[in-house]
PQR file with spaces between the fields and no chain letter, atoms N, CA, C, O and H, PARSE charges and radii, in Angstrom:
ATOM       1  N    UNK     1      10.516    6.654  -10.921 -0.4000 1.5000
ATOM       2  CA   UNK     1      10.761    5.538  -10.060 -0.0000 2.0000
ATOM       3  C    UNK     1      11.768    4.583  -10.669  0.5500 1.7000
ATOM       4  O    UNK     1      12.173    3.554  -10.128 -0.5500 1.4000
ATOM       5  N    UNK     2      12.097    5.007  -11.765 -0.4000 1.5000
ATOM       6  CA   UNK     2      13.397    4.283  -12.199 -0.0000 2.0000
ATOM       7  C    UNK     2      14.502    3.645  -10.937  0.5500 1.7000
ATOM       8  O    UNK     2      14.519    4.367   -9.940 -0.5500 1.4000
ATOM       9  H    UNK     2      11.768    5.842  -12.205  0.4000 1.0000
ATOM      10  N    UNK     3      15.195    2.695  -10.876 -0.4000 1.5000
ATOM      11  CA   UNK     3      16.179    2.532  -10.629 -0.0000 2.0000
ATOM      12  C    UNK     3      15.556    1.544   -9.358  0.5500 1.7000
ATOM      13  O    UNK     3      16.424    0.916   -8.752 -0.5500 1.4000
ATOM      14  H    UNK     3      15.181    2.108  -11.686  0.4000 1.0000
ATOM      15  N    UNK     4      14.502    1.399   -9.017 -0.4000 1.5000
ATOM      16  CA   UNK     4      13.945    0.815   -7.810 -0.0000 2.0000
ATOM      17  C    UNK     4      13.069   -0.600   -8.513  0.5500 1.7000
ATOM      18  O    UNK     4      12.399   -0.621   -9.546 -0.5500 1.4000
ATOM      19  H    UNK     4      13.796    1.909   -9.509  0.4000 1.0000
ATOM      20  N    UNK     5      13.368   -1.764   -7.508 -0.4000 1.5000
ATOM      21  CA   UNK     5      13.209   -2.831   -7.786 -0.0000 2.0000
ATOM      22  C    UNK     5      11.827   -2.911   -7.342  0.5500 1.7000
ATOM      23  O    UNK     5      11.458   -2.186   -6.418 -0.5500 1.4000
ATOM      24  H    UNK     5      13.912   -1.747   -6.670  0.4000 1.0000
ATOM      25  N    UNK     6      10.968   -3.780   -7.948 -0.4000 1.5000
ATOM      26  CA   UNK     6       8.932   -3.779   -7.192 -0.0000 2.0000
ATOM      27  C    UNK     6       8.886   -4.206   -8.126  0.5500 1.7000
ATOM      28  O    UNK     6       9.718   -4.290   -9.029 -0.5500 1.4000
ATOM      29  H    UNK     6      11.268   -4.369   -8.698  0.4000 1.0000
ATOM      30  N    UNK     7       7.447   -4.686   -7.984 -0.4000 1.5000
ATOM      31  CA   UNK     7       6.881   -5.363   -8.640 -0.0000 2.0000
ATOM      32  C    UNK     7       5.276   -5.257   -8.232  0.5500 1.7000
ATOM      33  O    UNK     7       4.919   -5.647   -7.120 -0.5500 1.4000
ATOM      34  H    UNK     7       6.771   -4.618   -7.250  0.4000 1.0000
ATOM      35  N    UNK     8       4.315   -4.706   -9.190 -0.4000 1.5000
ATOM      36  CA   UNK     8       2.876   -4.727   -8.773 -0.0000 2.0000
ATOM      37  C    UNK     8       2.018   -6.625   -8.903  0.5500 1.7000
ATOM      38  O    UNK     8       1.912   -7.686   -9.519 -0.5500 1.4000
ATOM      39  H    UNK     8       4.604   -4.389  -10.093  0.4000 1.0000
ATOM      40  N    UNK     9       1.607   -5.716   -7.645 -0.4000 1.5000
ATOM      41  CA   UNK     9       1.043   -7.282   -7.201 -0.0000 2.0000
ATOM      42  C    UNK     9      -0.522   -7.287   -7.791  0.5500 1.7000
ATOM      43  O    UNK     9      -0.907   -6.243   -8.317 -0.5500 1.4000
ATOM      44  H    UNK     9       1.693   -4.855   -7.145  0.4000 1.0000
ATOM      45  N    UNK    10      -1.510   -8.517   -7.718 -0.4000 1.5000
ATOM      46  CA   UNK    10      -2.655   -8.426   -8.269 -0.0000 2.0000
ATOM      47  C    UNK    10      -3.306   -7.541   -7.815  0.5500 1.7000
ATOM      48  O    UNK    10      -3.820   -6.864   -8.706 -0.5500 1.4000
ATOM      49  H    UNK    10      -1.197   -9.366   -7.291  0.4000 1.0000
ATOM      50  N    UNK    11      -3.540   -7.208   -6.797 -0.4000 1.5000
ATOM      51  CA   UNK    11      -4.513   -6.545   -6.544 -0.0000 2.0000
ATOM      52  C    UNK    11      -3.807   -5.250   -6.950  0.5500 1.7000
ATOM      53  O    UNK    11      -4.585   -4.314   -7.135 -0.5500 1.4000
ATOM      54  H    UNK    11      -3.122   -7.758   -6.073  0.4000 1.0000
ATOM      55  N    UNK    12      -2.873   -5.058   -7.080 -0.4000 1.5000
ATOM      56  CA   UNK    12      -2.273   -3.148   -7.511 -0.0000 2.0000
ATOM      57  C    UNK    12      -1.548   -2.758   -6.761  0.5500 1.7000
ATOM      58  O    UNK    12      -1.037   -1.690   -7.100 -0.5500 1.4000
ATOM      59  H    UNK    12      -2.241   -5.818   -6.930  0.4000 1.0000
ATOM      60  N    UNK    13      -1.132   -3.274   -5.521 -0.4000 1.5000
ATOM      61  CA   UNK    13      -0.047   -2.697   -4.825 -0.0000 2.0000
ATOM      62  C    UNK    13       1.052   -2.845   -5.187  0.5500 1.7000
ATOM      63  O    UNK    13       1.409   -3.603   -6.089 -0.5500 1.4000
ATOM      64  H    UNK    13      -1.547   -4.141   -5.245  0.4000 1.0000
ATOM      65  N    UNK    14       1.804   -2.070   -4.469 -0.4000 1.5000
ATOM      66  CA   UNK    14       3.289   -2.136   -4.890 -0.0000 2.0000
ATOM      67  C    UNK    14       4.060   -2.939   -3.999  0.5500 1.7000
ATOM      68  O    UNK    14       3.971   -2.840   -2.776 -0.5500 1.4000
ATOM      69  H    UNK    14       1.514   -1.454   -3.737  0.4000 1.0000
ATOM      70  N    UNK    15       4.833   -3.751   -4.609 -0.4000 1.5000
ATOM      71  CA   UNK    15       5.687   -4.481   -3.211 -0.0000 2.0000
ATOM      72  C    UNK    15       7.046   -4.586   -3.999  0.5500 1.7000
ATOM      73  O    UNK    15       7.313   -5.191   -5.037 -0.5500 1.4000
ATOM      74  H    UNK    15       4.905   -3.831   -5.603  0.4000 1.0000
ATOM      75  N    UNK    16       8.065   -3.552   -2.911 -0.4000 1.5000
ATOM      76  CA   UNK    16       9.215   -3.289   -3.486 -0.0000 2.0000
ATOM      77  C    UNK    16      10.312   -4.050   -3.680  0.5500 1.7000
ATOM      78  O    UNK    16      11.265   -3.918   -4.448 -0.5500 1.4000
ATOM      79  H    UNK    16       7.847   -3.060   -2.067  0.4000 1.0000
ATOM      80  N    UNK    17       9.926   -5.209   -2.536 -0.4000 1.5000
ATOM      81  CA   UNK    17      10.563   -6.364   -2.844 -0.0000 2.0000
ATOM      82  C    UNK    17      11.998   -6.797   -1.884  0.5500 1.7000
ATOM      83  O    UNK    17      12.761   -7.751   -1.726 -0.5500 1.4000
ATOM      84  H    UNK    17       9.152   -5.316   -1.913  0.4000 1.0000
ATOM      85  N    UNK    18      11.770   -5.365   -1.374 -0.4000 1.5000
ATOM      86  CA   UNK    18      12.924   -4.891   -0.050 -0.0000 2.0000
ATOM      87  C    UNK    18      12.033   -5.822    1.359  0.5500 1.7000
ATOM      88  O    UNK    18      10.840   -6.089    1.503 -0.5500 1.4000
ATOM      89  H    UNK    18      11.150   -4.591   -1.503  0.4000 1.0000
ATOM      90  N    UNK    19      13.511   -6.182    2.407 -0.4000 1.5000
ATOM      91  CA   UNK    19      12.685   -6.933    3.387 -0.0000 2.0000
ATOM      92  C    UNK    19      12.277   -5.827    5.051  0.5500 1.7000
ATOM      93  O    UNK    19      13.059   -5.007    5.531 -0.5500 1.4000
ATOM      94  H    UNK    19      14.480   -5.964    2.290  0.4000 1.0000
ATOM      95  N    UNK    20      11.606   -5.990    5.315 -0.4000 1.5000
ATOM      96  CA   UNK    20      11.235   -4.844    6.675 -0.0000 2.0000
ATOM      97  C    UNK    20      12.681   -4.524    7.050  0.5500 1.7000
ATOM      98  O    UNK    20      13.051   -3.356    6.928 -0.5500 1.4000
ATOM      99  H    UNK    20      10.971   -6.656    4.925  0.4000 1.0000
ATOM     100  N    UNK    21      13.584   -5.506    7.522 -0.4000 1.5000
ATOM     101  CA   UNK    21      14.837   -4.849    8.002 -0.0000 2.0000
ATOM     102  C    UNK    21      15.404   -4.349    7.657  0.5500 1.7000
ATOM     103  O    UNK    21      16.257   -3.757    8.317 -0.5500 1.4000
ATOM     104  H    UNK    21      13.283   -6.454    7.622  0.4000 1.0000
ATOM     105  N    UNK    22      15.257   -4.260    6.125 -0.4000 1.5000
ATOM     106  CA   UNK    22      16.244   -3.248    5.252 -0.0000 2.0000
ATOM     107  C    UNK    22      15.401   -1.947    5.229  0.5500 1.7000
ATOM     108  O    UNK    22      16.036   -0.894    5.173 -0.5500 1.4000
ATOM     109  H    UNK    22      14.564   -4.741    5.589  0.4000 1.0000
ATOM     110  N    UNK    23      14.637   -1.916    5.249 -0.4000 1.5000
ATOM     111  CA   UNK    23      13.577   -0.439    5.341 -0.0000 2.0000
ATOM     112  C    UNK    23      13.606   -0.129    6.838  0.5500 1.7000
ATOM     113  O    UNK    23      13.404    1.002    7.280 -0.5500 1.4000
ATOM     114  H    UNK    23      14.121   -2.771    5.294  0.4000 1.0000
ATOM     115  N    UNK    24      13.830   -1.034    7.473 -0.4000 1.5000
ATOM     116  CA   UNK    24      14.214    0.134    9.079 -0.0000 2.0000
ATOM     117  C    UNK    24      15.610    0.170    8.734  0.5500 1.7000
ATOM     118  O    UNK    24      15.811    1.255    9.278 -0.5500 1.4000
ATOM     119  H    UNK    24      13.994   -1.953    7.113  0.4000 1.0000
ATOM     120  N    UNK    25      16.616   -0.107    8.319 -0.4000 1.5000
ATOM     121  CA   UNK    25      17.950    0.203    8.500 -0.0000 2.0000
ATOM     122  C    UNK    25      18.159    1.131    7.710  0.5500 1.7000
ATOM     123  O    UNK    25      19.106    1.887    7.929 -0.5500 1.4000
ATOM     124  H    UNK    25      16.452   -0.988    7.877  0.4000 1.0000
ATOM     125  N    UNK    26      17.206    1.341    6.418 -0.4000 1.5000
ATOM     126  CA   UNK    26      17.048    2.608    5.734 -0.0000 2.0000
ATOM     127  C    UNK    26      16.765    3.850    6.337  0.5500 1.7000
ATOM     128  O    UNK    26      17.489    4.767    5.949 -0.5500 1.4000
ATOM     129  H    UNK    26      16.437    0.727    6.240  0.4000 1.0000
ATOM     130  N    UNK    27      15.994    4.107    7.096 -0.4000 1.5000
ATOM     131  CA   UNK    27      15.236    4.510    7.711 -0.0000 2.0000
ATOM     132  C    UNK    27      15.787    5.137    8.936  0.5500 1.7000
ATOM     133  O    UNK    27      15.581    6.280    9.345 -0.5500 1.4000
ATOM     134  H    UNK    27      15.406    3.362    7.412  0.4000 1.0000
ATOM     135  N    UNK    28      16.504    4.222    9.445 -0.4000 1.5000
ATOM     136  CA   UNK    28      17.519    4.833   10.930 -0.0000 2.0000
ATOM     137  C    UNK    28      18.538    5.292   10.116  0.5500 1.7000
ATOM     138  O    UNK    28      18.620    6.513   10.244 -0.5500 1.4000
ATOM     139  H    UNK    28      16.671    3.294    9.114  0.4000 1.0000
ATOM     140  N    UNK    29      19.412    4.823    9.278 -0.4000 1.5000
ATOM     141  CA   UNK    29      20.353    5.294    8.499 -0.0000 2.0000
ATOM     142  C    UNK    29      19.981    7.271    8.079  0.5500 1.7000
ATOM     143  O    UNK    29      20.690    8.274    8.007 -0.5500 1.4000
ATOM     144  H    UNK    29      19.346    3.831    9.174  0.4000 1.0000
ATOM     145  N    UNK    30      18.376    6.957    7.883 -0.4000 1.5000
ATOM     146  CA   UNK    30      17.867    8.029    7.372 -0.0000 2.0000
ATOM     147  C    UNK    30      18.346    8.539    5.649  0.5500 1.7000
ATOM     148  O    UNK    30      18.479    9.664    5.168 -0.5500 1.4000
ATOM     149  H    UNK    30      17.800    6.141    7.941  0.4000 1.0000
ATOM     150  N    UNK    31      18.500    7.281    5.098 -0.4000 1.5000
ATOM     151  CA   UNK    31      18.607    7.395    3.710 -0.0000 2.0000
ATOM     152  C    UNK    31      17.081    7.507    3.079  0.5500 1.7000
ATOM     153  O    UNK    31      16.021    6.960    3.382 -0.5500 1.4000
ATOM     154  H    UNK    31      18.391    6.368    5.490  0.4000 1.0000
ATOM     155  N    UNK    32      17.481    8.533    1.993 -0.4000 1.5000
ATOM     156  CA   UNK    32      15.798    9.131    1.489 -0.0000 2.0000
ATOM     157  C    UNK    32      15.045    7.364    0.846  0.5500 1.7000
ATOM     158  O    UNK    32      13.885    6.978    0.993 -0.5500 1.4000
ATOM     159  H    UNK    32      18.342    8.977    1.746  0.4000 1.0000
ATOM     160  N    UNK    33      16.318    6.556    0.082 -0.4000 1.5000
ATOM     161  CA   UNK    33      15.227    5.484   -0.138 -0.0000 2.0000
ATOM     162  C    UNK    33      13.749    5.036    0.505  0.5500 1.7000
ATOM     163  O    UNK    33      12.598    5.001    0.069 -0.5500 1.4000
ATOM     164  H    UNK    33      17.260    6.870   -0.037  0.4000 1.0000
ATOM     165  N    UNK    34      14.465    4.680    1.909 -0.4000 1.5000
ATOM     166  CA   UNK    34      13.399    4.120    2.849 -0.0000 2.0000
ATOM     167  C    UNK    34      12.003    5.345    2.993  0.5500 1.7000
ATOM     168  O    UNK    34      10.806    5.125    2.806 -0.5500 1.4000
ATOM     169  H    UNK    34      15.400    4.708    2.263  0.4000 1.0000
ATOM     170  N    UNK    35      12.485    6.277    3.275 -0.4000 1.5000
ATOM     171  CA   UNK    35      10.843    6.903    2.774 -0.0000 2.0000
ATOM     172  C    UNK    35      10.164    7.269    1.849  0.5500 1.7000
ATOM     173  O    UNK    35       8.990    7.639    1.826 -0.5500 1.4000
ATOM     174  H    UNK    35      13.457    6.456    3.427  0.4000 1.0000
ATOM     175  N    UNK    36      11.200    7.131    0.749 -0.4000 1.5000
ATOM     176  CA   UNK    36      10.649    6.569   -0.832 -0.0000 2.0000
ATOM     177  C    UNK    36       9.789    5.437   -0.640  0.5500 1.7000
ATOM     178  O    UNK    36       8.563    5.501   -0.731 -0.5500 1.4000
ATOM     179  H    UNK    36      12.154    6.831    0.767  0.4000 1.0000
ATOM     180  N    UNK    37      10.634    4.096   -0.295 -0.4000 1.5000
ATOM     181  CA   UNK    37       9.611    2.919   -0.153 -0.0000 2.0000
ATOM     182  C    UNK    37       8.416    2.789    0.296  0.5500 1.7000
ATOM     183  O    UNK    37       7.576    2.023   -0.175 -0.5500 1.4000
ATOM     184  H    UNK    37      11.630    4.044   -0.221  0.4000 1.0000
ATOM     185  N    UNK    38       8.209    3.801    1.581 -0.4000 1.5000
ATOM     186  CA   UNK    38       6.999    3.215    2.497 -0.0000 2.0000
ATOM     187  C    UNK    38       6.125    4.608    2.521  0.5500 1.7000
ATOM     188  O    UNK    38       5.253    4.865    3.350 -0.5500 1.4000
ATOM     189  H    UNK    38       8.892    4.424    1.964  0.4000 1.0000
ATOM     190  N    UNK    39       6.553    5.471    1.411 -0.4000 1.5000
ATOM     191  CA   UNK    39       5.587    6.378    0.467 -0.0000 2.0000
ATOM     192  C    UNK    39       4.881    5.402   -0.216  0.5500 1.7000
ATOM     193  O    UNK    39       3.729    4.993   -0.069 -0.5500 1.4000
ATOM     194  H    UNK    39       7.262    5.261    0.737  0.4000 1.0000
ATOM     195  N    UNK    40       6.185    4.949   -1.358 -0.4000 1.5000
ATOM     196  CA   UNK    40       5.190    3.804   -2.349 -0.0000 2.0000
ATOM     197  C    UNK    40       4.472    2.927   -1.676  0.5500 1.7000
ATOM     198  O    UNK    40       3.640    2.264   -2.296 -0.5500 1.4000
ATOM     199  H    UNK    40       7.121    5.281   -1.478  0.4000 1.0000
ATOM     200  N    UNK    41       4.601    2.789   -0.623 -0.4000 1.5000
ATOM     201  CA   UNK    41       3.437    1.381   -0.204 -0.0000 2.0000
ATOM     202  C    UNK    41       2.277    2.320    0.729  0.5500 1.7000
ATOM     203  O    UNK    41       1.375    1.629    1.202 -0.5500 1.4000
ATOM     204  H    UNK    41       5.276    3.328   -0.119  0.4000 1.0000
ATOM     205  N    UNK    42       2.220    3.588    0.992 -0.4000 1.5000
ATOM     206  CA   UNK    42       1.223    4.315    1.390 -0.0000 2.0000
ATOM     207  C    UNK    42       0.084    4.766    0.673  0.5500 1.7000
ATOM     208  O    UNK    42      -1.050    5.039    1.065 -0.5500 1.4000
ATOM     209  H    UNK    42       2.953    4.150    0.608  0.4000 1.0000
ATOM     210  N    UNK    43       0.711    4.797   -0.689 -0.4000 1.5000
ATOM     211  CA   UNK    43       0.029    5.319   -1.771 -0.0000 2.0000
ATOM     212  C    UNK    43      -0.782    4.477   -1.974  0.5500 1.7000
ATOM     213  O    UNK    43      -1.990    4.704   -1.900 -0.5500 1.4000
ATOM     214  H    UNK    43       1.632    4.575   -1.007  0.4000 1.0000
ATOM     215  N    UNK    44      -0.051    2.816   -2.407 -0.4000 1.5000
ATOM     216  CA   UNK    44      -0.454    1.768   -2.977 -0.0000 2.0000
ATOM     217  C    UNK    44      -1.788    1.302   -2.242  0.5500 1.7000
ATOM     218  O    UNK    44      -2.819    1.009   -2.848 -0.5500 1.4000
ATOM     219  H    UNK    44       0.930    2.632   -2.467  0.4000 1.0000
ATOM     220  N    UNK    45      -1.590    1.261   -0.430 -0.4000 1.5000
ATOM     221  CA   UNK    45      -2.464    0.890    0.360 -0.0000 2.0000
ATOM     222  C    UNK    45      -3.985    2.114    0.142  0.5500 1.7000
ATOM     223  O    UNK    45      -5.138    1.740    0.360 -0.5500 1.4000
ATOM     224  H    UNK    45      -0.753    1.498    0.062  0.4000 1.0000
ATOM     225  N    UNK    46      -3.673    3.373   -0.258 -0.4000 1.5000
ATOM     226  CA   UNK    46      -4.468    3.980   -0.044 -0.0000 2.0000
ATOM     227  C    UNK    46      -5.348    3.842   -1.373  0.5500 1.7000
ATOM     228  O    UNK    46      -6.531    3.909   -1.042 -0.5500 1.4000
ATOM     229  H    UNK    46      -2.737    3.678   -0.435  0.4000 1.0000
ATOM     230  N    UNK    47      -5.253    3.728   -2.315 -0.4000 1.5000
ATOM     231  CA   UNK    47      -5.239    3.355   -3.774 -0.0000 2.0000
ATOM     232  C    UNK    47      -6.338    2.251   -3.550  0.5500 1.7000
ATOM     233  O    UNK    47      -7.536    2.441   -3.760 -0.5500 1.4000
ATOM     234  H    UNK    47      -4.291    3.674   -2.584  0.4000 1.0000
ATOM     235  N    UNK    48      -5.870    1.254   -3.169 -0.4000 1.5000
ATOM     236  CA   UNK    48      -6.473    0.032   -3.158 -0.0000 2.0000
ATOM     237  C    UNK    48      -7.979    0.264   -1.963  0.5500 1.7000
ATOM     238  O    UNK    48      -9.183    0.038   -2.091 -0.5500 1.4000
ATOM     239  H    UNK    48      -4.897    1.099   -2.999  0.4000 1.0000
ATOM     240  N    UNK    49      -7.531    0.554   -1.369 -0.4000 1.5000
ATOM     241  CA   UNK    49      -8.714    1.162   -0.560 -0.0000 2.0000
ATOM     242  C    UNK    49      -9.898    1.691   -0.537  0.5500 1.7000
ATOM     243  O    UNK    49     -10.900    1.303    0.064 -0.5500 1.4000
ATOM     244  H    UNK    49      -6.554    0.737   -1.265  0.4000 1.0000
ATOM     245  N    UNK    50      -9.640    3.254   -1.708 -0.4000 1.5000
ATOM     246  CA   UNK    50     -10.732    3.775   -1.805 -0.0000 2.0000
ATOM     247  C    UNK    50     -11.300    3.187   -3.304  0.5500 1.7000
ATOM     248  O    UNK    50     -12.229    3.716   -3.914 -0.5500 1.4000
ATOM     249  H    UNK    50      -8.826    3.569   -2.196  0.4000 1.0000
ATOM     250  N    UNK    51     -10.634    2.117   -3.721 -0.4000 1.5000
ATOM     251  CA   UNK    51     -10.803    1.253   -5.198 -0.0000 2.0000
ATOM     252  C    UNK    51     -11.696    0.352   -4.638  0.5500 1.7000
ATOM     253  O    UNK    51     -12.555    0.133   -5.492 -0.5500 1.4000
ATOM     254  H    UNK    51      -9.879    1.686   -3.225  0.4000 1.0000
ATOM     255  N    UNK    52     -11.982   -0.448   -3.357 -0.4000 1.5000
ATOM     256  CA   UNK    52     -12.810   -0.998   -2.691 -0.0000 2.0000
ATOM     257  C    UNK    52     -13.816   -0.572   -2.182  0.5500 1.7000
ATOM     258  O    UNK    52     -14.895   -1.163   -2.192 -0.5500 1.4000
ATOM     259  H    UNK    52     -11.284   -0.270   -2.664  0.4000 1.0000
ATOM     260  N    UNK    53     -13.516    0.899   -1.483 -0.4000 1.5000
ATOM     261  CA   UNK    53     -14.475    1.684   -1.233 -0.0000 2.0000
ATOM     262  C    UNK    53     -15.724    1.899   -2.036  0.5500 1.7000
ATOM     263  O    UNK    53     -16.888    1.611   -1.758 -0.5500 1.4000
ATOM     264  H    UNK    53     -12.639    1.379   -1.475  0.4000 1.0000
ATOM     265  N    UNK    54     -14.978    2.728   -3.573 -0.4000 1.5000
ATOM     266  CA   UNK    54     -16.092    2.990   -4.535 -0.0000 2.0000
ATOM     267  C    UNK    54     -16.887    1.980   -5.249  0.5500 1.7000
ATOM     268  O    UNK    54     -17.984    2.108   -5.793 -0.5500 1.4000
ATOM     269  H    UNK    54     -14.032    2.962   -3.799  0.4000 1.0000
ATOM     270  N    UNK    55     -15.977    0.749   -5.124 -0.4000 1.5000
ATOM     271  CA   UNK    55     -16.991   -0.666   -5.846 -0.0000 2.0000
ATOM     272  C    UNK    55     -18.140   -1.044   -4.889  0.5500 1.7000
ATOM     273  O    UNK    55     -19.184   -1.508   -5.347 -0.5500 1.4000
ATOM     274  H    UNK    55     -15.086    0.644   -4.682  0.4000 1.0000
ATOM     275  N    UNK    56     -17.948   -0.837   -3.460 -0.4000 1.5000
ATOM     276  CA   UNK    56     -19.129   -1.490   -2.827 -0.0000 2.0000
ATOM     277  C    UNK    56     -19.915   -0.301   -2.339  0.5500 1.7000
ATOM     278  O    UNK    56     -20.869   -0.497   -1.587 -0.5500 1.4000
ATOM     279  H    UNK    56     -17.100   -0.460   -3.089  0.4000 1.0000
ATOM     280  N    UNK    57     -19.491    1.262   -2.818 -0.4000 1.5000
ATOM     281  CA   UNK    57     -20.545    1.766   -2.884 -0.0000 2.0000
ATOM     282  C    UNK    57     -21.785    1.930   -3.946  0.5500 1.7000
ATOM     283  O    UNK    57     -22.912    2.395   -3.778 -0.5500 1.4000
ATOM     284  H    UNK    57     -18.716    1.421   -3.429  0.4000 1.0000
ATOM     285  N    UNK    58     -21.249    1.460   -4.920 -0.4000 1.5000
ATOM     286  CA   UNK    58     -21.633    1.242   -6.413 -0.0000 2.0000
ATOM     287  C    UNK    58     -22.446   -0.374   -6.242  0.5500 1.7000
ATOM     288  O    UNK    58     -23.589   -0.409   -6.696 -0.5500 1.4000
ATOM     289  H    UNK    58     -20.334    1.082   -5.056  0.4000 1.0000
ATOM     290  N    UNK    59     -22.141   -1.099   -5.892 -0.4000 1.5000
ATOM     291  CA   UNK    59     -22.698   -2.206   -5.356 -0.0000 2.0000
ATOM     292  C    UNK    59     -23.782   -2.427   -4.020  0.5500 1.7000
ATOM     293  O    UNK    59     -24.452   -3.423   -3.748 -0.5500 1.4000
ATOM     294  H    UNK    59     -21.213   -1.071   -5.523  0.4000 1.0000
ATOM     295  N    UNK    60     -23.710   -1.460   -3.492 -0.4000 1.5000
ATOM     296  CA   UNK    60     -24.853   -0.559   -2.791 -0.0000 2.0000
ATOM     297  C    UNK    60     -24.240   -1.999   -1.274  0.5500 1.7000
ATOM     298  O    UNK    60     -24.945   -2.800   -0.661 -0.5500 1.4000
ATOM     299  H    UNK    60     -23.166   -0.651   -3.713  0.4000 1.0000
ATOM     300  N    UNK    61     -23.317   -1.844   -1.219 -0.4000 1.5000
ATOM     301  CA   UNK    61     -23.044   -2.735   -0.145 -0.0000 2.0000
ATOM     302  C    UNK    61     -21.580   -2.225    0.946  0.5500 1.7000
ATOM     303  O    UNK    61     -20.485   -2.696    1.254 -0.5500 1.4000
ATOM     304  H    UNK    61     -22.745   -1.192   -1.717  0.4000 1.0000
ATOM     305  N    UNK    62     -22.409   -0.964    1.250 -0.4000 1.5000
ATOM     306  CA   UNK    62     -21.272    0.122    1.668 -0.0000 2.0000
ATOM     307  C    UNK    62     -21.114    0.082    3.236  0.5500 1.7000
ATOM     308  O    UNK    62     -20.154    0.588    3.817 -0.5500 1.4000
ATOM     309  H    UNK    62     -23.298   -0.581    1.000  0.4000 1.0000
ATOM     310  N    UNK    63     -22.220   -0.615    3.903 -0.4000 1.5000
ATOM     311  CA   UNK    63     -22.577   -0.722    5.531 -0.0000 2.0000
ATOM     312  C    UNK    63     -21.290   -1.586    5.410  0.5500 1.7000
ATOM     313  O    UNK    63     -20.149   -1.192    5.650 -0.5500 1.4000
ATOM     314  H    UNK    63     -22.999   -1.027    3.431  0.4000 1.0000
ATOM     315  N    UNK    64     -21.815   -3.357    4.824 -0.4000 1.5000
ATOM     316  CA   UNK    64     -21.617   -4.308    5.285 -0.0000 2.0000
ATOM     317  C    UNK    64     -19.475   -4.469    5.142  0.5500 1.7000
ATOM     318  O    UNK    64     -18.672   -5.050    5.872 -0.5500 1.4000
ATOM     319  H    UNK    64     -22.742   -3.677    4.629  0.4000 1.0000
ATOM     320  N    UNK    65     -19.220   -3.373    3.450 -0.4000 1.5000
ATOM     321  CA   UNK    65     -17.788   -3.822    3.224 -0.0000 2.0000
ATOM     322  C    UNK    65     -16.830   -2.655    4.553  0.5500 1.7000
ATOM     323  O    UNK    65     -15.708   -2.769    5.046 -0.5500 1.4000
ATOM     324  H    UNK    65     -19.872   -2.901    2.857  0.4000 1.0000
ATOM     325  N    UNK    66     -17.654   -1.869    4.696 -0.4000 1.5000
ATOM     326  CA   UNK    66     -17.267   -0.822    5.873 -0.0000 2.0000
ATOM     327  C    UNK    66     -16.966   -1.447    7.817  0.5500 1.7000
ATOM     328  O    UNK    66     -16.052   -1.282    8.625 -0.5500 1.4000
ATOM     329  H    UNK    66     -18.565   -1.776    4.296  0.4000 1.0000
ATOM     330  N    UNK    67     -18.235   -2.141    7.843 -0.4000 1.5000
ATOM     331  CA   UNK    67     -18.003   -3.010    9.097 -0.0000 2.0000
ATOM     332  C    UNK    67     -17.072   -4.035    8.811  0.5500 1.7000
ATOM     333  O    UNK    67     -16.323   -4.397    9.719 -0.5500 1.4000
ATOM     334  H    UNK    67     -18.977   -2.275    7.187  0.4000 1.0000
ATOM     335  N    UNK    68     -17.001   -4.538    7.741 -0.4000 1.5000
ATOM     336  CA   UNK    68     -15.841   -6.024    7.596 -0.0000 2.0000
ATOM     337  C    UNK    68     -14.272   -4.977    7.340  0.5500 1.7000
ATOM     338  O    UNK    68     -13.250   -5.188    7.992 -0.5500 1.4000
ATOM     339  H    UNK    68     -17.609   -4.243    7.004  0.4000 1.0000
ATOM     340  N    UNK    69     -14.363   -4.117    6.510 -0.4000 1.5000
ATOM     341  CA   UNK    69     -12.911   -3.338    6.408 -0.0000 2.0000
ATOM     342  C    UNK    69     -12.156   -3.033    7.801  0.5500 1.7000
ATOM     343  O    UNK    69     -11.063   -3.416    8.219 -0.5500 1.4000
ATOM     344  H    UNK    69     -15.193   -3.946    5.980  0.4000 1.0000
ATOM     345  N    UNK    70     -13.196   -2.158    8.391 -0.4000 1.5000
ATOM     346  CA   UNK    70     -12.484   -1.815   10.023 -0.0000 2.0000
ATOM     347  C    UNK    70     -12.724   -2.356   11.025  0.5500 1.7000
ATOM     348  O    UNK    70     -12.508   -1.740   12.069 -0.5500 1.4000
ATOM     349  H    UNK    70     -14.084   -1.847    8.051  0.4000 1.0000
ATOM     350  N    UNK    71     -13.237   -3.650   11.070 -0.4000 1.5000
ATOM     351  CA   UNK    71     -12.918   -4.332   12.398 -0.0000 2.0000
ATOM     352  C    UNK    71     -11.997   -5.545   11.968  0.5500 1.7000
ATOM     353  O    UNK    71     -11.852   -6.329   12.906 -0.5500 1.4000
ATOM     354  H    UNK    71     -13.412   -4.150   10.222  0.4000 1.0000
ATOM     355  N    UNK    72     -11.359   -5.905   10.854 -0.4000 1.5000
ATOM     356  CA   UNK    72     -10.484   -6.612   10.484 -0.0000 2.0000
ATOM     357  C    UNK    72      -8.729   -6.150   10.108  0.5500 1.7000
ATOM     358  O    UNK    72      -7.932   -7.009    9.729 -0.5500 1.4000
ATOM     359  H    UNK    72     -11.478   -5.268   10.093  0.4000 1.0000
């Protein structure tokens, strides 16, 4: 991932630091960057996710973080 500007945020995601319009103009352009980028932020989102997942199943509070995750 050399050569690409980001910066991990607290919680662990990645935020590349690029603005939405430049990742759709990437994107229509169809330069590989842009689906580089919004790989890295697929990953990042998914990452963080099941990192929430496994703490509040471990915390035995798996109903309540499950109903607040997907209706928000």
């Amino acid at each position: 991932m050399s050569g690409l500007k980001g910066i991990r945020l607290e919680d662990g995601t990645y935020s590349g630091g690029y603005s939405r319009a430049y990742i759709r103009h990437l994107l229509k352009a169809k330069e590989i960057l842009g689906m580089r980028l919004c790989v890295l932020h697929n990953l990042s989102y998914y990452n963080r996710l099941m990192r929430e997942m496994r703490m509040a199943i471990r915390e035995g509070r798996w109903d309540v973080w499950k109903t607040e995750a997907f209706i928000n």
